[in-house]
C-alpha positions in Angstrom: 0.0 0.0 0.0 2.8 2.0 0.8 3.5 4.9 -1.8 -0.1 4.0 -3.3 -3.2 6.4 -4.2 -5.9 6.0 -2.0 -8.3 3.1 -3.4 -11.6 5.2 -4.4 -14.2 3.6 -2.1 -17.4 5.5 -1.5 -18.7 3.7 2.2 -21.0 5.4 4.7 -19.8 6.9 8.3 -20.9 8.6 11.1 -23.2 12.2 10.9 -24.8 10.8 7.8 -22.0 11.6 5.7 -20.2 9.3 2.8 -16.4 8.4 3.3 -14.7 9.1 -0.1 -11.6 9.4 -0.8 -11.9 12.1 -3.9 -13.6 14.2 -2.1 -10.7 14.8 0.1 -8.0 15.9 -2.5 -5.8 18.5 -0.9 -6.4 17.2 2.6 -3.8 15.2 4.6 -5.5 12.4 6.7 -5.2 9.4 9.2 -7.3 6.5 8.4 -7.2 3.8 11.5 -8.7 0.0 11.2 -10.2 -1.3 14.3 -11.5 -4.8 15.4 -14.6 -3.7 16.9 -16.7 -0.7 19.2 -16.8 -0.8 22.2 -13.9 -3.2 23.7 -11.4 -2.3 25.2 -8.3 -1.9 23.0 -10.7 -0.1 20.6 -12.0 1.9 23.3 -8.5 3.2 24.3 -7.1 3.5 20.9 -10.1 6.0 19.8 -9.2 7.7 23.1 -6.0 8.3 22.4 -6.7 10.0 18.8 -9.7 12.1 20.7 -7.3 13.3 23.0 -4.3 14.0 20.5 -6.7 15.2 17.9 -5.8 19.2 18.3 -2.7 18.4 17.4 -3.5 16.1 14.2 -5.9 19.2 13.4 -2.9 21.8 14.2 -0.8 19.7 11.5 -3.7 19.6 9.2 -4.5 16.3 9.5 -7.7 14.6 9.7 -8.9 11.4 11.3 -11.1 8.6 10.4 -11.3 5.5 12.3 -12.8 2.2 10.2 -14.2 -1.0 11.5 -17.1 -3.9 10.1 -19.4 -2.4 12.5 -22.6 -1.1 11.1 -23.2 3.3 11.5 -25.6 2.9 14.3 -23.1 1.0 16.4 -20.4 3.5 15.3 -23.0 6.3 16.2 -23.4 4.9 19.5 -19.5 4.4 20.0 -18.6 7.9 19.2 -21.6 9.4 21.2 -20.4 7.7 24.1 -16.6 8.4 24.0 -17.2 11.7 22.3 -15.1 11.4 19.7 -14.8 14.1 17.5 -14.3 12.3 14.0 -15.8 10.5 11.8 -16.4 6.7 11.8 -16.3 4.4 8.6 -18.7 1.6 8.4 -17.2 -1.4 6.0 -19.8 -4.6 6.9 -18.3 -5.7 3.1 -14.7 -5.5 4.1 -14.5 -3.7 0.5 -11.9 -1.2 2.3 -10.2 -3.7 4.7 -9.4 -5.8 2.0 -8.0 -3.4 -0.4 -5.8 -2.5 2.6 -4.7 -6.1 3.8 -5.9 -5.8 7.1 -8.2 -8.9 7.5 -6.0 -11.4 9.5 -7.0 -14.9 10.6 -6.6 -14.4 14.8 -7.0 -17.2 17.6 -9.2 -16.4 19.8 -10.2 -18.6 23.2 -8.8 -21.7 21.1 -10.7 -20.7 17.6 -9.1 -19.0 14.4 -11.4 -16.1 13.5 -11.2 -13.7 10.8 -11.0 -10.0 12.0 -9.0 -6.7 11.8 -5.4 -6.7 12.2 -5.4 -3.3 14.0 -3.4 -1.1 11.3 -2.9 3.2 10.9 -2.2 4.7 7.1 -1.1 8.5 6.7 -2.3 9.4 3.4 -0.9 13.0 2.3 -2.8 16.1 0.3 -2.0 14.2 -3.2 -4.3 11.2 -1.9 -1.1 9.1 -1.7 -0.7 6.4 1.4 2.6 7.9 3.0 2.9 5.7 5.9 1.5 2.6 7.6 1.5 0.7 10.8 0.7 -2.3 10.9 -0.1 -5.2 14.0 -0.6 -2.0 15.9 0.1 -2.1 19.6 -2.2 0.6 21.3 0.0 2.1 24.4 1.9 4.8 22.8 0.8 4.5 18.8 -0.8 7.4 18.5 2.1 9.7 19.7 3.8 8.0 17.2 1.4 9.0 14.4 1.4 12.0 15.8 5.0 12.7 15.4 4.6 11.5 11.7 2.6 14.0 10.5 4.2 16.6 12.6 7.0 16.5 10.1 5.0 16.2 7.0 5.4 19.0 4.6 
């Protein structure tokens, strides 16, 4: 993905608006998969961008978080942790796959397909910049943070 345009999806999101990529020509932004709303990890990792998100706004960034779960779930999630960005609804995975980010996980003894938690930069040209991949929560976001910081 790496060095890549953007894949043109049109999906819905939170505040009855439509995620598309086009429509954000000239605008750098953060786009962060997530295994589900409401746990825990995914609790604290949405945290952690709500509370850094001046700063992503100071460097011109913006912020999307994406998961399978459906926009009233995601309308719930961000009501409740008062997040102030948008959520992106994929139930098809079109977006997860074209990023990679569906992972066979164990899980109490089973193998389940979910969300290899995963973070893309994509600059003003609409170009992927920078990923993270099998994202460990504690400290991640500082790190995106200090990516874009430096972005021109």
């Amino acid at each position: 993905m790496l060095n890549q345009p953007f894949p043109a999806v049109s999906l819905p999101m939170t505040s009855g608006q439509t995620f598309d990529p086009q429509q954000l020509k000239g605008q750098a932004f953060v786009i962060y998969f997530y295994p589900k709303d409401s746990t825990p990890g995914c609790t604290t990792e949405g945290n952690d961008f709500r509370l850094k998100e001046a700063g992503f706004a100071a460097a011109g960034v913006k912020i999307f978080g994406v998961s399978r779960d459906g926009v009233k779930s995601h309308e719930n999630f961000k009501a409740k942790q008062c997040f102030p960005f948008e959520l992106i609804s994929d139930p098809d995975e079109t977006l997860c796959e074209a990023f990679g980010v569906m992972k066979l996980k164990n899980m109490y003894g089973k193998q389940v397909r979910g969300i290899e938690r995963s973070t893309f930069v994509v600059d003003k040209e609409g170009k992927i910049v920078k990923e993270w991949r099998g994202v460990k929560v504690p400290g991640h976001v500082d790190e995106v943070l200090s990516f874009v910081q430096t972005m021109k």
